[in-house]
ZAKE-299268 format. One record per residue (C-alpha): z, x, y. Coordinates in steps of 0.001 Angstrom, whole numbers, plus 500000, padded with zeros to 6 digits. Layout:
# residues N
ZXY
...
END
This chain:
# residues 376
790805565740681663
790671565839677665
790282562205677382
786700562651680015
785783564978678173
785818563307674853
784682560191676784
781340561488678327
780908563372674375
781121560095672880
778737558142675155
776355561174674708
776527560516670770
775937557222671004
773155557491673688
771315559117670546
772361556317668083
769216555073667399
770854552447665071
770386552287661326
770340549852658279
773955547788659677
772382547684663544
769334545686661533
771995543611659490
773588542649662959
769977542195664708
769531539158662115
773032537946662266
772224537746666104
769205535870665849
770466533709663009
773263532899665564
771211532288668896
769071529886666793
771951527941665869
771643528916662004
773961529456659486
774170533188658974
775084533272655624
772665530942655055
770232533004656601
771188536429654925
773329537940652463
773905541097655017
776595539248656562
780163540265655302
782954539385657625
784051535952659470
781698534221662041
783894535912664929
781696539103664851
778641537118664687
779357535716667975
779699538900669550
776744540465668351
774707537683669151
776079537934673038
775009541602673229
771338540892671879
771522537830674552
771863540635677365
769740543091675693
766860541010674628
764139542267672958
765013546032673858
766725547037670403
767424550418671533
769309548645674487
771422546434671665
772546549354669741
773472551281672782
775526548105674256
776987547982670667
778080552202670603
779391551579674371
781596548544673236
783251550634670604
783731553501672590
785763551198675159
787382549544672057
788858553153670827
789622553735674126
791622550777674435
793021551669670476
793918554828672278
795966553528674998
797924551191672796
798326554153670296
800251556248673402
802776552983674128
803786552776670910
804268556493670386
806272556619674008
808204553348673891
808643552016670579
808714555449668602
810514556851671455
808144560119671160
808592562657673947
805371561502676422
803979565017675946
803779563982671949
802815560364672900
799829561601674802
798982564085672106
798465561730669656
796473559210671470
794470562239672276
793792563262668392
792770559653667886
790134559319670739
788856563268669822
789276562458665805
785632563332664841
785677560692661932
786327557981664871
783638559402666769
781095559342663937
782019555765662822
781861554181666333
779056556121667990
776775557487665312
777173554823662688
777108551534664514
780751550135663025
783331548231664116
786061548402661675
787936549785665119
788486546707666481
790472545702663809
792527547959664055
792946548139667821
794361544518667213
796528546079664545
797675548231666310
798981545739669073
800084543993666144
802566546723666383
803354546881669514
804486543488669957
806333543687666480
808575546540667232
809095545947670747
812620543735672091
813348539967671117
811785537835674051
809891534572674407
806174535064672864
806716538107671182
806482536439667747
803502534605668987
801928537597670075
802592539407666863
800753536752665307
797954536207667688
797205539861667009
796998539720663497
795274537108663652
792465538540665434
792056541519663401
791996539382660235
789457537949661853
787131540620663149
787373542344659585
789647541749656977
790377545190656213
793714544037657209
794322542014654577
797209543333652656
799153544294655953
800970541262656345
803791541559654184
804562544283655950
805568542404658792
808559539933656739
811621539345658238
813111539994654570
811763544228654598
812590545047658295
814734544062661379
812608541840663821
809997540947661354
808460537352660866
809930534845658567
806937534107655056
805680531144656973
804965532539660146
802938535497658510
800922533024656775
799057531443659745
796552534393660042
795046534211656490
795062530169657069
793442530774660777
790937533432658652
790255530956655909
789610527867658326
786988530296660548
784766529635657604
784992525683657850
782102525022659582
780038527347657050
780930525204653889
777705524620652416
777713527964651976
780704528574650223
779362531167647319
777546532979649716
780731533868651506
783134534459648552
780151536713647042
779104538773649928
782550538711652051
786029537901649958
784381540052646955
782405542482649092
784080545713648194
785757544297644959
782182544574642472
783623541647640874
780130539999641822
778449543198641479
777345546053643931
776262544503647710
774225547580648492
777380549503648536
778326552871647094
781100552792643758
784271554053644978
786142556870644752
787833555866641289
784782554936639504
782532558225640840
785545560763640268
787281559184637522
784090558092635322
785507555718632942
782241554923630946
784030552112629398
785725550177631727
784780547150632935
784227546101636664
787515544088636335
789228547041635320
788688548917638615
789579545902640102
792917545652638423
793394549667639497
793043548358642925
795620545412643106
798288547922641401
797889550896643789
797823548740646526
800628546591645582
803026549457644736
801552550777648022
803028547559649904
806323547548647721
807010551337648544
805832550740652253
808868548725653189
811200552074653124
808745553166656220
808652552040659902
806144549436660548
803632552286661597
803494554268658636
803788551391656243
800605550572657906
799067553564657589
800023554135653482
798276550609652748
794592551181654610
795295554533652557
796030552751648967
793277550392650099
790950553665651140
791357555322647743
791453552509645733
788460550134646481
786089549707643897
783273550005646178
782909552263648928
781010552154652673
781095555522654800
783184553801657568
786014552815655262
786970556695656053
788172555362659565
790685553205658719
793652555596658361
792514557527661607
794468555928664400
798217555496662837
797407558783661230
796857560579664794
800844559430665185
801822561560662134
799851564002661879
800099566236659018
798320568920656833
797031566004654747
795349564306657974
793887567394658451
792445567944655650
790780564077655222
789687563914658823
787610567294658193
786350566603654779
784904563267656010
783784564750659454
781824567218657077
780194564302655038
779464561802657504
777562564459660079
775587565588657283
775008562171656498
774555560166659846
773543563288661803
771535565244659078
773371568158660571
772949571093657379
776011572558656839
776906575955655354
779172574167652952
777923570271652458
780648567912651533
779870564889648927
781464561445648849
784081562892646064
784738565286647964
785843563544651139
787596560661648890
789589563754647157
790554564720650628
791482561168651235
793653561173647995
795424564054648960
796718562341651857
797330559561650529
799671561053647612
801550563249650403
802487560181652306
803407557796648922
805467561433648085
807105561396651477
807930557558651371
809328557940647993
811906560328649737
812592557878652284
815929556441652449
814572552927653525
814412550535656160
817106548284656264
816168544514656275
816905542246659419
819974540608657421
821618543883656520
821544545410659605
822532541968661476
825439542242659198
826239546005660117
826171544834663869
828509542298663105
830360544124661515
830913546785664144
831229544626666824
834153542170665738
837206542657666962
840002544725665560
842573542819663143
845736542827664967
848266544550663295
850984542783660990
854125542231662851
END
């Protein structure tokens, strides 16, 4: 009955979407696509692989020319995509975490009621959460038994969410055989960012279009694309560093973020790197706040708390123009963010570690060989 509830709210909110400066962005992409053009080509509002193209251009296809229809079709997609994000959140709570199913439901629950998912899907016109409902499946596959496919699968998935929107990135390590039992050998975790890199072979001509406006998007390396600065350059207000040096910031946090992340299980590892990656980014979009939101709903802590309201706060004043007693500022809601991200590096530094695949293969062997019969 929770889960209709929050359903019918979330259609309601994005029955009101009335679509914004992205919906435009993917109105062009659309066209661009239906008239057989290249879209980066065509526009530098374009920042992710052809694969989202395509779908937008099949919703304007069945909405044609009602706009408000094509921004409703695009809030009703997400809705079902968080619902399906949902679903897979509850299997791998119930029967890969082994959560109790009263715990497994909760936290599929907090995700599909998480007011920053809400916001981003149905009043904002994003879909970063399709990414990470192929993530997230990712994970299912990865920590479920040895069987034929599963490897494939794990793959496939990770793939596809490279694909949609490379916010996933700088998850694949996370997945090696070498960190964790049943993880995929170097080569194997390779083929997504080779699949990701050959989506843009047809598009060659326009090769520093795409490493401008996509591969450095959120870096500033090729200056601001109509983004915000990011938390570290609006908080920390180093008037004399240099683009590259936020950059640099970036790769460290995130890479000791990746390093640390292989004492976690899979999920949490997960969820510490789109939390480096959250607090870390040079530049900043509003729906970068939703990245975190799903794996968080399976731990949820004071710290999740605290970032989901903080960015609640900011992005219904923002997308809603609701006035609230106390308004919350982008610093504010990245602070938030920080917060919860230093709680969960402080909690993985306490970790004991996950074994690799070869140590505990080892341990099993070593428990199951037979006795040494005893000297005569």
């Amino acid at each position: 009955m929770i889960f209709l509830l929050v359903l019918v709210l979330r259609i309601a909110v994005a029955a009101q979407f009335r679509g914004n400066f992205d919906s435009g962005s993917f109105l062009i992409v659309a066209n661009a696509v239906l008239a057989g053009q290249d879209v980066y080509a065509v526009t530098d509002r374009y920042n992710y692989s052809p694969v989202w193209s395509y779908v937008v251009a099949g919703l304007w296809s069945a909405s044609a020319p009602n706009v408000g229809l094509f921004v409703l079709l695009a809030g009703l997609f997400e809705v079902i995509v968080d619902a399906v994000t949902a679903w897979l959140l509850l299997r791998v709570a119930r029967d890969r975490m082994r959560l109790p199913p009263e715990e497994a439901r909760r936290a599929a629950l907090l995700f599909f009621a998480n007011p920053v998912s809400v916001l981003i899907s149905c009043a904002h016109g994003q879909f970063d959460g399709l990414s990470v409902l192929f993530l997230v499946a990712a994970l299912l596959a990865a920590m479920g038994p040895e069987r034929a496919g599963r490897r494939a699968g794990v793959v496939g998935f990770l793939s596809l969410s490279l694909l949609v929107k490379h916010i996933t990135a700088f998850h694949m390590p996370l997945f090696w055989k070498r960190w964790r039992s049943g993880g995929l050998p170097a080569p194997l975790l390779a083929i997504p960012y080779v699949v990701f890199a050959l989506s843009f072979v047809p598009f060659a001509s326009s090769s520093g279009s795409i490493a401008g406006n996509v591969l450095l998007y959120a870096t500033w390396l090729a200056g601001p694309r109509r983004q915000r600065p990011g938390g570290p350059q609006v908080v920390l207000r180093f008037a004399a560093a240099p683009t590259i040096g936020y950059f640099l910031l970036f790769l460290a946090v995130v890479a000791a973020a990746i390093w640390i992340s292989r004492r976690l299980e899979l999920p949490r590892a997960c969820l510490l790197v789109f939390l480096a990656l959250l607090v870390s980014l040079p530049g900043h979009a509003n729906q970068y706040f939703v990245w975190p939101m799903a794996l968080g709903s399976l731990y949820a802590s004071p710290g999740y708390a605290v970032c989901s309201s903080a960015a609640a706060f900011f992005l219904s004043g923002e997308s809603l123009d609701l006035a609230w007693p106390v308004g919350v500022t982008i610093p504010g809601a990245w602070v938030a963010a920080l917060v919860w991200f230093l709680a969960e590096l402080a909690r993985a530094l306490r970790s004991p570690g996950v074994r690799a695949s070869s140590e505990v293969e080892a341990l099993r062997a070593a428990v199951e060989a037979p006795a040494p019969s005893p000297a005569p």
